[in-house]
N, C-alpha and C positions, 0 to 999 in steps of 0.2 A: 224661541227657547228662552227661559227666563233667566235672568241673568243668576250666578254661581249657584246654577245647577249642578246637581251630579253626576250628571252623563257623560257619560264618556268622551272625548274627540274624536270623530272617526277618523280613518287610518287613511286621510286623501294624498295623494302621492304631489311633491311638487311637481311642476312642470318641465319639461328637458329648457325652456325657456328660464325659468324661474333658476335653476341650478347651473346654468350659465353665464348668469348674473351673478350667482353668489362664486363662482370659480373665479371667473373675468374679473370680480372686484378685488380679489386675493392676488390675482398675477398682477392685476395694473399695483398694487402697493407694493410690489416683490419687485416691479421693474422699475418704480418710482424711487424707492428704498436703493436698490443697486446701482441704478445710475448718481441719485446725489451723493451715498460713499464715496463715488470713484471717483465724479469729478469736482463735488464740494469739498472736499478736506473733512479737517474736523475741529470742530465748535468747541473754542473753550469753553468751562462752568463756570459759572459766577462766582466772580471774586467771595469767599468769604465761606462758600456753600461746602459741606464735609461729604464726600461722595467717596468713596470707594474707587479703584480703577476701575476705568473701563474693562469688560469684558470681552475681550478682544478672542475669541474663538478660535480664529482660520484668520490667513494671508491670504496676501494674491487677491483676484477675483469671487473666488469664494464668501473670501473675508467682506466684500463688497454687497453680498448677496443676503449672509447671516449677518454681524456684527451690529450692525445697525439696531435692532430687535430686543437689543439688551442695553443701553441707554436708558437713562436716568434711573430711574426707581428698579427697572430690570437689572441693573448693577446689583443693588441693593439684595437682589430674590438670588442672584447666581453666588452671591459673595455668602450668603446666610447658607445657601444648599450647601456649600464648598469645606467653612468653616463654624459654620451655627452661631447664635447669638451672644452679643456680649453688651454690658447694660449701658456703659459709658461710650459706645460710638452710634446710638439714635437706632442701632438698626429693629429694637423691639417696638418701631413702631410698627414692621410690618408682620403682618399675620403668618402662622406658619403655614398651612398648610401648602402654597404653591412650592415655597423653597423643598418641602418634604418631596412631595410629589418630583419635584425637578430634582432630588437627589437621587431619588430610585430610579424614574426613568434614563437619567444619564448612564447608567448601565447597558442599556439598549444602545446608546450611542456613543460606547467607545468613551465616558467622560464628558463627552462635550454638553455642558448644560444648558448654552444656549440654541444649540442643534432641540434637545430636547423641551426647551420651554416652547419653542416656535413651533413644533409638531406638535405638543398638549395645545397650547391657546388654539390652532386650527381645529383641533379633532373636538376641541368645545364649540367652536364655533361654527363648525359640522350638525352638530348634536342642536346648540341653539337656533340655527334655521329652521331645521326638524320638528323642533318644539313650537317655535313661535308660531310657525304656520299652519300648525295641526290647532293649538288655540283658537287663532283669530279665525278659523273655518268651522271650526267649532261655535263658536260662539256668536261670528256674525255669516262668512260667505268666503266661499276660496278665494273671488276676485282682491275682498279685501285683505285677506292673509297674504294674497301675492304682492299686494304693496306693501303692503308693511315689511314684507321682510325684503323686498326690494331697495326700502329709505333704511333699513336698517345694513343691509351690506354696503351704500353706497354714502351712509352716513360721513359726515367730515371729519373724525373721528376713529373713523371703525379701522384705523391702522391699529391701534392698542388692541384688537380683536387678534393678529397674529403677534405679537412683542411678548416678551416677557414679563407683562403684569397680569394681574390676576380681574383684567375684565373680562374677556372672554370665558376662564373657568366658574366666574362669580355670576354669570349672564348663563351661562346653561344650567348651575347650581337651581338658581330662580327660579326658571322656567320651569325645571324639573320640579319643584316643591308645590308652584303654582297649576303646573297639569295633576299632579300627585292628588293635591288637596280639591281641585273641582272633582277628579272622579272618587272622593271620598276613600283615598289609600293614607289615612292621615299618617300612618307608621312612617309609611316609604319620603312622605312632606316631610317631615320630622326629622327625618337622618341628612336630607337634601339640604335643608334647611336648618340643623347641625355643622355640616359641612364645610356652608356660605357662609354661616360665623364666624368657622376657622378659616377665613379666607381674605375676607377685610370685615370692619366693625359694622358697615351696616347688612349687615347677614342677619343682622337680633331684627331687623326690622319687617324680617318674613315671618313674623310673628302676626303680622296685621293682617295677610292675607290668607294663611292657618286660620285665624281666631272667626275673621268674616264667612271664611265657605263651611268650617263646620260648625258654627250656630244658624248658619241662613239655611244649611240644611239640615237643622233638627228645628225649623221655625222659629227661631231664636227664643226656644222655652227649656229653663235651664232644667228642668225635672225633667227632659230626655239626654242628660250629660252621661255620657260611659265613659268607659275606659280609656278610649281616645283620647279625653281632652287632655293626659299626660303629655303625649306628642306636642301641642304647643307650645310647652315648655323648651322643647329642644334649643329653638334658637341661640334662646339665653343659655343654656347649659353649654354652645360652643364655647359662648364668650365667659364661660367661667372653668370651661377646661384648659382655655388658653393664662386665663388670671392663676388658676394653681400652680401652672407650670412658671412662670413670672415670680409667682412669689415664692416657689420653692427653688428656685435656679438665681435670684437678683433680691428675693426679700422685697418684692415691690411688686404685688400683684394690679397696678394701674402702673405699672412702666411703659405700656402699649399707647397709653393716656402722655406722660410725661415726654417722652419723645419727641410729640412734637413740637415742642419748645426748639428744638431744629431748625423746622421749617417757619418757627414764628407764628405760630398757630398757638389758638387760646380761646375759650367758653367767650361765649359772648347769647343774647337773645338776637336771633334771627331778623329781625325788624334794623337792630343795628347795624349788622353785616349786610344789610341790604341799603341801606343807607352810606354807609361805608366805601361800598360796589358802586354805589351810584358817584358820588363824589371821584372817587379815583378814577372813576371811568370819564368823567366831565373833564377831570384837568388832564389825563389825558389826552383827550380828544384835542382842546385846546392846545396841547405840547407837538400833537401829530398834522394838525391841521390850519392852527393860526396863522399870521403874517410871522413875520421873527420878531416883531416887538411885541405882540400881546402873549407869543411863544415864552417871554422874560419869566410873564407870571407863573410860570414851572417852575417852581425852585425845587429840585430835586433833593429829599430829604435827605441822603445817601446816596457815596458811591455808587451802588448795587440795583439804584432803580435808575431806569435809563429809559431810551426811546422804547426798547423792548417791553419793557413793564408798562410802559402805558400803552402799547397798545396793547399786551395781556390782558389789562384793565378792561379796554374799552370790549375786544373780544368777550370776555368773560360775561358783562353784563347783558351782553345781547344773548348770548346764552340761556341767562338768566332769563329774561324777558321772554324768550323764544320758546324757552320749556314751559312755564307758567302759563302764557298762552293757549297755548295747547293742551295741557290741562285743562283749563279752564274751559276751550272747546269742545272736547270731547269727553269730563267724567262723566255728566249724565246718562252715555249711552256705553258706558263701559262695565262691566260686571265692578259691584262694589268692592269687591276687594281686589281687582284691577287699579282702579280710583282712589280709594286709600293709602295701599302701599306705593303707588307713583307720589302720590301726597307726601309720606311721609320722609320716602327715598328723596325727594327735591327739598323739603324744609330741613333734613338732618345735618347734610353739610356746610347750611347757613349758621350753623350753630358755633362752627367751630373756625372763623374766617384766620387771614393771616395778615401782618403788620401792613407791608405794603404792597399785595395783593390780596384784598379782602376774601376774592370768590377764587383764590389757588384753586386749580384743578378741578372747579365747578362743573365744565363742560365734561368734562371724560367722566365725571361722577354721572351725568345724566344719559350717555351711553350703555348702561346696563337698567337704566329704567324703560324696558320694552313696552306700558303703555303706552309711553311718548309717540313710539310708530304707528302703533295704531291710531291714536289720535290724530296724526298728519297726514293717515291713510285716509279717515275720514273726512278732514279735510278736504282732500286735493277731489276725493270723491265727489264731496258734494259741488266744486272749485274742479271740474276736470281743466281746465289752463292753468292750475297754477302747479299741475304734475309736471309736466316738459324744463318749467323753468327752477323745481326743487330740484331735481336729480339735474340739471344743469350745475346747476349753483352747488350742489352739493360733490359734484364730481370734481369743479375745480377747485372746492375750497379741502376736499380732499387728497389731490397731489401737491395742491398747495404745503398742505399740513403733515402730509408724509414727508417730504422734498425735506422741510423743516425740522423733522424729530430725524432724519438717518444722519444729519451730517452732526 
């Protein structure tokens, strides 16, 4: 089949194997999560960092179970559902739509908006297996769709899939815009992709794979442009329904922009922030790994950056490294506008790095770029030994990193 064609996906059912991986990865994070609660304690924030309270839901064992889910930036979405936006405490850096959604649903659940944020991120991440595997069968062979969305459940990461951030809703949004637009439904891409806007800032950049499937299918000859091509606009129209309400509620329709002056984020060229990722990540390494006299040459800028930060640092850039790679493996054989938008999804948050960690929150940025699985799928395909040891590797560095975000 040629690549962003307009045919349909068929409708292949996953496997009772395939859906027991995606359950099993869910309960091992449920049970990873509830054991570090109960018996990690709980993790001060960083000296300095303006956080809201914790969202502390449920006591007891309960509390052990949910609470967890709603840490760091999940504070942030339950405190906005609770009491809405205000300009001087950073919280308009985060999108509305998840806090909106988590205000209605908590109706369903008695109040509790962390009960409800952790049912919507599962029921997206229901709907996102759904999608991802119906694509990648579509477009290459079920065996490959069953990996992919195997490295995608089992990903090191993919605890933010059930938490109260908006990857999960922002990763089925995608997908849904990206099936939308191969079977040429641009309207219904349009509003998905509308949505993703209102959900975090790179939602405008499903604009690139709107823009590729429907010129690739009118032959890329703009004298068969109709109606349609309004729809592509949608994106940007999230991100400007979100700026009227900004500037008619704050007088500051890029307050979503200014915010993160918080977290110490600021424009930079992408070349820099990669450069930046690399250094911090070197001295790093050296702070985690040298004798203790070559350990000296860390002179820690700040308080606030510690062992922890450098090894953030060093994490991050393999991240880095690890996506781009893979990229790089597999766009040739991925539908163009598959290729693009992972392109553009991976260079956008290099745009925007942070003081003293360059590539903040790089990795969980690249958890909702689902070429990436496909690309590792095809990998490990063409590399059958090097399947047994990613989902190894990725299973431990996944209780590793849930153990680490519940306490």
């Amino acid at each position: 089949m040629a690549p962003d064609s307009p045919a349909p996906a068929p409708r292949r059912a996953l496997s009772l194997r395939l859906v027991a991986a995606a359950a099993g990865s869910r309960l091992l994070v449920l049970a990873v999560g509830f054991a570090a609660a109960a018996l990690g304690g709980r993790r001060d924030l960083p000296v300095g960092w303006r956080f809201p309270a914790r969202a502390e839901a449920l006591s007891g064992w309960p509390g052990h179970l949910v609470n967890p889910w709603a840490h760091w930036d999940g504070v942030w979405y339950v405190k906005i559902a609770t009491s809405g936006y205000a300009e001087a405490d950073g919280s308009t850096a985060f999108f509305p739509l998840l806090p909106l959604l988590l205000r209605y649903l908590g109706l369903l659940t008695g109040g509790n908006l962390v009960v409800a944020g952790m049912a919507l991120s599962l029921a997206c991440f229901a709907g996102s297996v759904v999608l991802l595997h119906r694509l990648v069968a579509a477009e290459f062979d079920r065996g490959l769709a069953d990996r992919a969305v195997l490295y995608l459940c089992l990903a090191p990461l993919s605890f933010f899939l059930q938490a109260v951030y908006t990857e999960s809703l922002f990763l089925f949004l995608s997908l849904a815009c990206v099936a939308a637009a191969r079977a040429g439904r641009f309207r219904l891409a349009g509003l998905a992709a509308l949505l993703a806007a209102l959900t975090r800032s790179t939602g405008v950049l499903l604009f690139v794979p709107l823009a590729v499937y429907y010129w690739s299918q009118r032959g890329w000859d703009l004298r068969r442009t109709d109606r349609h091509v309004a729809n592509l606009l949608l994106p940007l129209e999230g991100l400007l329904v979100w700026m009227a309400y900004l500037a008619l509620a704050f007088g500051k329709p890029l307050a979503f922009s200014t915010a993160q002056a918080q977290w110490e984020r600021f424009a930079a060229a992408p070349n820099y922030t990669v450069l930046r990722g690399a250094v911090a990540a070197a001295w790093g390494a050296v702070s985690l790994l040298s004798s203790e006299v070559l350990s000296r040459l860390w002179q820690t800028p700040q308080p606030g950056v510690s062992t922890t930060t450098a090894a953030t640092n060093v994490f991050n850039l393999v991240f880095l490294v690890a996506a781009g790679a893979l990229l790089w493996y597999g766009a040739r054989r991925l539908p163009r506008a598959w290729s693009w938008y992972a392109l553009a999804s991976l260079v956008y948050p290099l745009c925007f790095p942070s003081k003293y960690v360059p590539l903040m929150s790089y990795p969980r940025f690249t958890l909702t770029v689902f070429p990436l699985f496909v690309c590792l799928a095809l990998l490990t395909r063409d590399r059958p030994r090097w399947h047994l040891p990613v989902v190894v590797a990725s299973l431990v560095l996944l209780v590793v990193l849930t153990a680490r975000f519940a306490v």
